[in-house]
C-alpha positions in Angstrom: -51.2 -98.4 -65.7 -49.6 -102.0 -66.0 -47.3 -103.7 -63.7 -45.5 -106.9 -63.1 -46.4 -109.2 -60.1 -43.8 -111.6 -59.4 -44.5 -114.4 -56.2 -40.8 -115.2 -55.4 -39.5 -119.0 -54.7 -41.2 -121.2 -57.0 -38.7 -123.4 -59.4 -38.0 -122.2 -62.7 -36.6 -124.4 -65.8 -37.4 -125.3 -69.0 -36.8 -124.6 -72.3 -36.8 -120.9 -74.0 -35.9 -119.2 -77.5 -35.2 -115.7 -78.2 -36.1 -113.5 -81.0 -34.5 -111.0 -83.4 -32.3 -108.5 -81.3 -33.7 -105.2 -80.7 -30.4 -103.6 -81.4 -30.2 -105.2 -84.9 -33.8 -104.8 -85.8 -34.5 -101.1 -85.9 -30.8 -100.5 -87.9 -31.9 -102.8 -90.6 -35.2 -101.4 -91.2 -33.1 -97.6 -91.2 -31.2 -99.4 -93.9 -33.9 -100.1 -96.1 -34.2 -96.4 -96.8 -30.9 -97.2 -99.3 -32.1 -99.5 -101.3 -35.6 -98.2 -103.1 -38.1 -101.1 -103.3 -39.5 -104.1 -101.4 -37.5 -105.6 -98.5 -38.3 -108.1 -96.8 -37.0 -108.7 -92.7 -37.5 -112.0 -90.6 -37.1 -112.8 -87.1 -38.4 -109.2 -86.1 -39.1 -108.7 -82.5 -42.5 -107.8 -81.8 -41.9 -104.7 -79.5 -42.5 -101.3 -78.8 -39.3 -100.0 -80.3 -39.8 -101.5 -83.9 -43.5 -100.7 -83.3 -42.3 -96.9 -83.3 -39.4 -97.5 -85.9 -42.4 -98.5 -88.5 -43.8 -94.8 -87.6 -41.2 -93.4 -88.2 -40.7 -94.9 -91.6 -44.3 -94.7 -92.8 -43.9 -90.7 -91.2 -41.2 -90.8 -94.2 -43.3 -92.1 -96.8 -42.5 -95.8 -96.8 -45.1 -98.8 -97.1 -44.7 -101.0 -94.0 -46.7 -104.0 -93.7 -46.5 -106.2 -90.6 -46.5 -110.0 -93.4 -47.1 -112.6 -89.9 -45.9 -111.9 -85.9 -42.1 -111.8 -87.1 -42.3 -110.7 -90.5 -42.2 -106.9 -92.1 -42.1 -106.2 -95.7 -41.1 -102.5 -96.2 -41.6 -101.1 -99.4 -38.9 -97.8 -99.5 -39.8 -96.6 -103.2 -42.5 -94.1 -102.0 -40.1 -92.6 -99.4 -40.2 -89.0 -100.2 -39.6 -86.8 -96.8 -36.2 -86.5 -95.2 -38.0 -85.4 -92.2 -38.6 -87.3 -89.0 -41.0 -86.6 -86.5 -40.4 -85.1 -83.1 -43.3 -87.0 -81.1 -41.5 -90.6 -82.7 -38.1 -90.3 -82.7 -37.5 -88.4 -79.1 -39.0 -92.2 -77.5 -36.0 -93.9 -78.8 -32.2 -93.1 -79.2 -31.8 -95.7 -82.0 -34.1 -93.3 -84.3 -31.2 -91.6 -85.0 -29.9 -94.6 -87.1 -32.0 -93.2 -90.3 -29.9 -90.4 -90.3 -27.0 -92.1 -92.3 -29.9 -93.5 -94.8 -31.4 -90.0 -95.3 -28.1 -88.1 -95.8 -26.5 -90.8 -98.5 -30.6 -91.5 -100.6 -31.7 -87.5 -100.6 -28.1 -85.4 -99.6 -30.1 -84.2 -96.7 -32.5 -85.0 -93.5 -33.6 -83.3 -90.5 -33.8 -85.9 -87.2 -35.0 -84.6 -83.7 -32.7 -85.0 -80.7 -32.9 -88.4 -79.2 -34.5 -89.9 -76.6 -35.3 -93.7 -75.2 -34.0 -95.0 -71.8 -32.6 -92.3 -69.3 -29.1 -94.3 -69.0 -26.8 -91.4 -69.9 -25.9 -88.2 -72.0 -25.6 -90.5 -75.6 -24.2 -87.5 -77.1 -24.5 -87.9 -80.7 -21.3 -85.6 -81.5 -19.2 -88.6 -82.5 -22.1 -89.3 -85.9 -21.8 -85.7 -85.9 -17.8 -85.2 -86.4 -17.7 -88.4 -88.5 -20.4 -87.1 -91.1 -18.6 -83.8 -91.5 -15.6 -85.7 -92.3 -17.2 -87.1 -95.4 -19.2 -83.6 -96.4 -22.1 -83.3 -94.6 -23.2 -79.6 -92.8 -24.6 -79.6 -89.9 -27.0 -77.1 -88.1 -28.4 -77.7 -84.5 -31.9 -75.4 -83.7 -35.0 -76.0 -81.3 -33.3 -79.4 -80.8 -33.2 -80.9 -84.3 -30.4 -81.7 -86.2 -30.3 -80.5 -90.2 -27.8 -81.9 -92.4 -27.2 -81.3 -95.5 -24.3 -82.6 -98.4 -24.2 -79.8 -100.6 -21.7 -81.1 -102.8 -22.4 -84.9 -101.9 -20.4 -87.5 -99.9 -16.5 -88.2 -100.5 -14.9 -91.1 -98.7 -12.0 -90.5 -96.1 -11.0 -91.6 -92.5 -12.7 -91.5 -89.8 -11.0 -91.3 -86.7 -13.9 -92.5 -83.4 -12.4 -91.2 -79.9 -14.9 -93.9 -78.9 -16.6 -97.7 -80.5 -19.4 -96.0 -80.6 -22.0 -98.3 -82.0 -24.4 -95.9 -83.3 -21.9 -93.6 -84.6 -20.3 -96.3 -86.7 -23.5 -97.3 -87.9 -24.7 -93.9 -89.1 -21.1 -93.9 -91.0 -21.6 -97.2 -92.6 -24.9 -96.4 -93.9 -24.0 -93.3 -95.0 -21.0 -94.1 -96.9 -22.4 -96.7 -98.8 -22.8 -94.0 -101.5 -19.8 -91.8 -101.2 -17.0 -91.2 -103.7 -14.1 -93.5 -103.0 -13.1 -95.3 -99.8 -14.3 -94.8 -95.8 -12.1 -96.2 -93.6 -13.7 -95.8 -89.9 -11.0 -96.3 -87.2 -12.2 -97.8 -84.0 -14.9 -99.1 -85.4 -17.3 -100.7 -83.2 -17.2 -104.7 -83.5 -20.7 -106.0 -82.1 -22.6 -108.7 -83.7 -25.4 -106.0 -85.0 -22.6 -104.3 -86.6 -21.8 -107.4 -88.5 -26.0 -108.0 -88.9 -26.0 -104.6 -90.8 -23.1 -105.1 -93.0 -24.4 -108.6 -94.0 -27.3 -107.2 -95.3 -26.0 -104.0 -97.4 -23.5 -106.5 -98.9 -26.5 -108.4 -99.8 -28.0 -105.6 -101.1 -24.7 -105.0 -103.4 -22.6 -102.4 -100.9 -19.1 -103.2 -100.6 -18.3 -103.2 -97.2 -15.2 -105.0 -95.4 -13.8 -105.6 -92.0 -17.0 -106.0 -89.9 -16.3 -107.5 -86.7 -12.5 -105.6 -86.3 -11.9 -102.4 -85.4 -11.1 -101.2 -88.7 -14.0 -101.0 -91.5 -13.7 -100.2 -95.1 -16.4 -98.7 -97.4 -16.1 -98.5 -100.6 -19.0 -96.5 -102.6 -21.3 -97.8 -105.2 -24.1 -96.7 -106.8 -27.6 -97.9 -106.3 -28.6 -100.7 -103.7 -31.5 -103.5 -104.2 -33.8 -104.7 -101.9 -33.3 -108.1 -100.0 -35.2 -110.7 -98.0 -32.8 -110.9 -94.6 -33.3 -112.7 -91.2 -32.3 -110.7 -88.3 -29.9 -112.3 -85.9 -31.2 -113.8 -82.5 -30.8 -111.2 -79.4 -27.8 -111.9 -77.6 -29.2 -109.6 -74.5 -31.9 -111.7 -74.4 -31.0 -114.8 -73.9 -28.0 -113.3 -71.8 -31.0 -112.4 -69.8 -32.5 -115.2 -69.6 -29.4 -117.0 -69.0 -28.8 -115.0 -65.8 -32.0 -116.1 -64.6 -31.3 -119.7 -64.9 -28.1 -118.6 -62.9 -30.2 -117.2 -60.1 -32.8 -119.5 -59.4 -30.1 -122.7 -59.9 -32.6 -124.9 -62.0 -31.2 -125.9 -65.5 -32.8 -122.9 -67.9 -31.9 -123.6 -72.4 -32.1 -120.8 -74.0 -32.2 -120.9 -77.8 -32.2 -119.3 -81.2 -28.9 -117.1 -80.9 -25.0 -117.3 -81.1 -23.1 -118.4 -77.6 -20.2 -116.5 -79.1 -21.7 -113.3 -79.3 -22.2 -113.7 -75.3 -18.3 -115.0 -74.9 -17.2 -112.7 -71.8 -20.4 -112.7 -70.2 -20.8 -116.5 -69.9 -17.1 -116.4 -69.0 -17.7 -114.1 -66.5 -20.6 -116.5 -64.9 -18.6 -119.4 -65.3 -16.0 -117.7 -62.9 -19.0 -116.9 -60.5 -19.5 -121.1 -60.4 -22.6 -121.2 -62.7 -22.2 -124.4 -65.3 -22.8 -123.1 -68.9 -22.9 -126.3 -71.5 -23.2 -124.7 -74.9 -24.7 -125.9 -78.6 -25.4 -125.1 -81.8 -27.3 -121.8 -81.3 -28.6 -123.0 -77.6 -26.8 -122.9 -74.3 -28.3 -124.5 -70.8 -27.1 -122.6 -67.6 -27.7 -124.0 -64.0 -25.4 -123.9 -60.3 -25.3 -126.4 -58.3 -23.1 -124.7 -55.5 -23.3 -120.6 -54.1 -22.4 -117.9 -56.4 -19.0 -116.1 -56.0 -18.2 -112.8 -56.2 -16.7 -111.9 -59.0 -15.7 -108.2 -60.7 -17.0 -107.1 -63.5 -16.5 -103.7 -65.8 -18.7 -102.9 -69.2 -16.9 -102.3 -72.3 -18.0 -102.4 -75.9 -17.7 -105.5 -77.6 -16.2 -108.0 -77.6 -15.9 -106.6 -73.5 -18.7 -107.4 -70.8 -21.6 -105.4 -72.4 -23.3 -102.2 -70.6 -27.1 -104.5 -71.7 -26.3 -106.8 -69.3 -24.9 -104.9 -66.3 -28.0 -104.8 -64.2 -29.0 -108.4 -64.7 -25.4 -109.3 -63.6 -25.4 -107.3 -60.1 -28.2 -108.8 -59.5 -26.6 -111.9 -59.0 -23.8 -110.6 -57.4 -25.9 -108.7 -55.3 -26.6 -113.1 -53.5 -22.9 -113.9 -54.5 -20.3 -114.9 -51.1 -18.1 -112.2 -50.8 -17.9 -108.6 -52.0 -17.9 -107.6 -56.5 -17.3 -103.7 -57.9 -18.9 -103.5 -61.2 -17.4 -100.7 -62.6 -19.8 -99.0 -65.5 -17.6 -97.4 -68.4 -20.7 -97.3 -71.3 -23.6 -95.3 -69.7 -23.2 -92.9 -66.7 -26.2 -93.2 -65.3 -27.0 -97.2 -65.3 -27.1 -97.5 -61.9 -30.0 -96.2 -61.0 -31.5 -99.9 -61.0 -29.2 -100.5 -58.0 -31.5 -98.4 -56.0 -34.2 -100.2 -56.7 -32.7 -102.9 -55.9 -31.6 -101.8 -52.6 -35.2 -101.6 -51.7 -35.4 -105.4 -52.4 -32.3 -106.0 -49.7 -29.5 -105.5 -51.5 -26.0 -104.2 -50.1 -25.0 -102.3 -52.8 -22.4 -98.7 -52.8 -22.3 -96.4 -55.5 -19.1 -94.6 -55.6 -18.7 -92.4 -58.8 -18.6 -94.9 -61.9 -18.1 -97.9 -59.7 -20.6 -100.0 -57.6 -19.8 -102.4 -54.4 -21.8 -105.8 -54.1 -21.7 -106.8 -51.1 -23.5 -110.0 -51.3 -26.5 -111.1 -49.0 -28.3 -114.0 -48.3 -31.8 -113.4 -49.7 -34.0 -110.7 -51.4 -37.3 -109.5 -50.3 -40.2 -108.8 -52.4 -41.0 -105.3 -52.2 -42.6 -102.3 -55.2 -40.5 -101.3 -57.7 -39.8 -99.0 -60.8 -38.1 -100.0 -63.8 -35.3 -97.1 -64.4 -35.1 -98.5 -68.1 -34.9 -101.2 -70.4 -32.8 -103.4 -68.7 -32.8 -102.8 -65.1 -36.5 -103.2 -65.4 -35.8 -107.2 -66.8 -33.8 -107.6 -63.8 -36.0 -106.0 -61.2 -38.7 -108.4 -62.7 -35.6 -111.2 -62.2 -34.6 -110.7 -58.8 -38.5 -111.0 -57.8 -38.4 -114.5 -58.9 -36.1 -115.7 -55.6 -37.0 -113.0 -53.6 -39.6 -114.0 -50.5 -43.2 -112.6 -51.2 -44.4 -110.5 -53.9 -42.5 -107.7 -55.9 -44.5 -105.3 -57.4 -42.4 -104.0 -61.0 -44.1 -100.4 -62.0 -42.9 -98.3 -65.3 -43.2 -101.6 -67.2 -43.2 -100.0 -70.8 -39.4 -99.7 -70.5 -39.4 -103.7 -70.8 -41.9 -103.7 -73.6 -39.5 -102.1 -75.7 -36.7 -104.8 -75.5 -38.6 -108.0 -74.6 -40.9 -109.6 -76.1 -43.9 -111.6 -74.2 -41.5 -111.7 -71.1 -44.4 -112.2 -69.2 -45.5 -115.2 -71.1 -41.7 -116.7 -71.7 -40.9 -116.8 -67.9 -44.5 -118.4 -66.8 -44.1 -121.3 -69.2 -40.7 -121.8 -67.5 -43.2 -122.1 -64.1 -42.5 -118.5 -62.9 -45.5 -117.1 -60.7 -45.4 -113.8 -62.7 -48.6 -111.7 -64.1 -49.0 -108.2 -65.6 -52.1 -106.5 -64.0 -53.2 -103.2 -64.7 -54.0 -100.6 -61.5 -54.9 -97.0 -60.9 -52.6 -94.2 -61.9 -52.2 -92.9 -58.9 -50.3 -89.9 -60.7 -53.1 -89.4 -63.3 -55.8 -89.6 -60.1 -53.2 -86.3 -58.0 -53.3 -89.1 -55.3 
């Protein structure tokens, strides 16, 4: 197996750009399922999740062909199964996102349960309840879900208990086609939300109120394909921009929107970090300690869930004491263990966690929980005296891109190496 080696306390600063987000990325290639033909998507990540998105696409019966490192051209014409595969989609919660495609193209689909980082329940009863709403039958057995729209789609209101973003997706996509008006009510408002919308409008949907909590579908009939750039990862260069907060040492990270990070850099200005923001690039650095600051995850526009673990990890060498209270995913603090293991002072009491801050980190082996503690494991090695070991490393394959590579041009001492399994030898 591969791990990450990270020899703490050398400087790191530079310059760093971020790709397509992950969370827009696999939505939009779901989406081309609506519009038959040749669509073209730029700014793609190259990681394991879109990897497995493609497979489950081509499982369908669409053409997908990788045009340069960013680039896919995906060629929905030949889809003809509404079936996707249990070995694919049970790696990845987002797989569920073709579900909306699938119901509103064929009037039917069969997706397995979903699966991806261990971070909580993700119970998909909200797409559930919201799909009925507009016609769809529903039939859970062996752990996949058949629907079916015996009498096709007819718009209406959808009430979320929850801004679930998935949920609202599935009900965008899949009311593209419906008979009349959708109007979804609490309607999740992140910037991938918008991402999608943007491109069914494009590809002649009429869709309105993207970005509030209130969206409006009108149906129309057939969609066309559309050449669309994906917009840069906000949880990537939030990432990134917590590391330049840790190690102190100015750290530009471009190629995304600071607005679409707008609590979170508010959050680390409070902490005494100096955020200078430009047109698509912002430069973080600190000059003086980091204070302790609280913090509790919300959905958009609130302090996102994505960059919880990053965020107590700074805390975790903040003066004074933080509670980062966790309101998205139940179980996203298993990372704090980990980090405990490092030094940390850290107290997990029911949804809440106490920082009690410390004056230094040491290196010690590690397994990445999931997607995003794993980043910040890998992060908190950087100041952290001797070397930190990072094991389960495929959890940060499927968000980041060449993080390896990106954080040793910015003069990180950090290398993958592949070991033994001890697992795999019953050591």
């Amino acid at each position: 197996m591969e791990v990450i080696c990270v020899e703490g306390g050398y400087p790191v600063t530079g310059k760093v750009s971020v790709e397509g987000a992950k969370n827009s990325a696999l939505k939009l290639m779901a989406a081309t399922i609506l519009a038959p033909g040749v669509t073209t998507l730029k700014n793609v990540p190259n990681i394991a999740d879109v990897h497995v998105m493609g497979k489950v696409l081509k499982e369908l019966g669409a053409i997908v062909q990788v045009v340069d490192e960013h680039t896919l051209r995906i060629d929905t014409s030949t889809v003809d199964s509404w079936e996707t595969p249990y070995s694919l989609v049970t790696r990845m919660r987002a797989s569920t996102a073709v579900l909306g495609p699938l119901i509103a193209r064929f009037g039917k689909a069969i997706v397995a349960m979903p699966g991806g980082c261990n971070i909580g329940a993700r119970s998909i009863d909200m797409h559930i309840l919201g799909l009925e709403a507009l016609g769809v039958e529903f039939d859970v057995d062996h752990g996949d879900i058949y629907a079916t729209a015996p009498n096709g789609l007819t718009g209406t209101t959808v009430n979320l208990e929850f801004a679930s973003v998935g949920a609202t997706e599935n009900l965008i996509m899949a009311s593209v086609h419906a008979k009349g008006i959708t109007t979804i009510d609490n309607a999740a408002r992140e910037p991938e939300i918008q991402d999608l919308v943007d491109m069914l409008n494009e590809m002649g949907a009429d869709i309105r109120g993207a970005g509030t909590p209130v969206i409006e579908i009108h149906g129309v009939g057939e969609l066309h394909p559309v050449t669309h750039s994906v917009t840069g990862d906000r949880i990537e260069a939030g990432t990134f921009a917590a590391i330049g907060a840790l190690v102190g040492e100015p750290i530009t990270v471009r190629g995304f929107e600071p607005d679409h990070l707008g609590l979170v850099l508010r959050k680390y200005e409070q902490m005494g970090i100096e955020v200078k923001r430009g047109h698509r690039c912002i430069t973080v650095s600190r000059s003086r300690p980091i204070s302790a600051v609280d913090i509790q995850t919300l959905p958009f526009p609130g302090f996102p869930t994505d960059m919880q673990a990053q965020t107590m990890c700074l805390l975790a060498l903040a003066q004074g004491t933080s509670i980062v209270t966790e309101n998205v995913f139940e179980n996203r603090f298993m990372f704090a263990s980990e980090l405990q293991r490092m030094g940390s002072d850290i107290t997990i009491q029911g949804h809440h966690a106490v920082v009690r801050g410390v004056s230094g980190l040491s290196g010690a082996e590690v397994r990445s929980p999931d997607l995003r503690g794993g980043a910040a494991l890998v992060m908190a090695g950087l100041v952290a005296d001797g070397m930190t070991t990072v094991l389960d490393i495929y959890h940060i394959d499927r968000g980041y891109e060449r993080f390896v590579e990106k954080l040793t041009a910015l003069g990180a001492h950090v290398s993958r190496k592949e070991v033994p399994d001890m697992e795999a030898l019953d050591v």
